[in-house]
N, C-alpha and C positions, 0 to 999 in steps of 0.2 A: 444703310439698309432700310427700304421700306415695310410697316408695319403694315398687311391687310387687316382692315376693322372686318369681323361681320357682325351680319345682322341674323335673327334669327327669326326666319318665316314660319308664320301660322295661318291654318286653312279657317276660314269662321264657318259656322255650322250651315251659314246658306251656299257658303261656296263650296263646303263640301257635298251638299247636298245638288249642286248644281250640276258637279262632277262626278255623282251618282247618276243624274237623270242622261246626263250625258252617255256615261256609257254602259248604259241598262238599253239604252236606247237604240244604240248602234251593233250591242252586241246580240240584239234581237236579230241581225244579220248576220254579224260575225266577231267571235267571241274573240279571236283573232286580232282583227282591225280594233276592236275596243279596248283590248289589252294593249297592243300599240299606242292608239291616241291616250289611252291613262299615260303611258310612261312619257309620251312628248309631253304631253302638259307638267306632270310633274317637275320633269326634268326643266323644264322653259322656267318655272317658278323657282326652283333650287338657284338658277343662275341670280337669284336676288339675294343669295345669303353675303354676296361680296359688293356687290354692284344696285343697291336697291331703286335708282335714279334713272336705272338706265332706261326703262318706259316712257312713253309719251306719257303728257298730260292728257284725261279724255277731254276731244277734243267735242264732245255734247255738252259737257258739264260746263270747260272752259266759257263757253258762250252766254254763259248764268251767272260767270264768276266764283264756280265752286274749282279750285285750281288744285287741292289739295288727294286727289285721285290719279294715277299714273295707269296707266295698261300697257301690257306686253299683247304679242300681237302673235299669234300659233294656227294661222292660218284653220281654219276659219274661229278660230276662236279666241277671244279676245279675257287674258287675265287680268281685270281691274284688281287694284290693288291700292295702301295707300300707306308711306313711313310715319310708326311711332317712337319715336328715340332710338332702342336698337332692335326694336322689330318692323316686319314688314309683314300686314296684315294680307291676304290674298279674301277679297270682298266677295266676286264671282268671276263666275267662267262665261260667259254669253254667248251664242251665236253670231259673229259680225254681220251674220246676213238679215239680221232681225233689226229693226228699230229700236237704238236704247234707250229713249224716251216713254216708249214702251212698256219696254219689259220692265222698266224703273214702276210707271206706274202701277202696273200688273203688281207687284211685290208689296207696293204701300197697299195697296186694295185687301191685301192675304190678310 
């Protein structure tokens, strides 16, 4: 019989906060849609309690040599994240449609 390991995910104060802006934002349209998109994201990051590898590596960072960042991909929004022993930090939430170079710099600037 196989044993599932998990791991135990945690949101850090900017990804929660990212996840805030996110749907403060949409629900200024529709409180609806925003309560929707909360529970997809959620739900997309829960699937790491068993499986924390399953995300790509980002593949901006890759190209600098920082390998150690994985993202899930929740159309349009992108969950970077990245494994510490037996947790799995969730870093941000980001727009895919934005520049992550970007938004990275935008953050160091803060």
């Amino acid at each position: 019989m196989t044993e599932t390991r998990s791991y135990k995910v945690l949101w850090t104060h900017t990804a929660q906060q990212d996840l805030t802006e996110i749907i403060d934002y949409i629900a200024q349209d529709s409180v609806d849609d925003a309560l929707a998109i909360l529970h997809k994201l959620e739900t997309k990051a829960a699937l790491l309690v068993t499986l924390p590898n399953r995300g790509r590596v980002v593949p901006e960072l890759l190209h600098t040599g920082v390998s150690q960042y994985r993202e899930l991909i929740s159309a349009p929004w992108r969950i970077v994240y990245r494994v510490e022993n037996r947790q799995v930090l969730i870093m941000a939430v980001l727009d895919s449609r934005r520049d992550l170079q970007t938004v990275l710099l935008n953050r160091l600037a803060r």
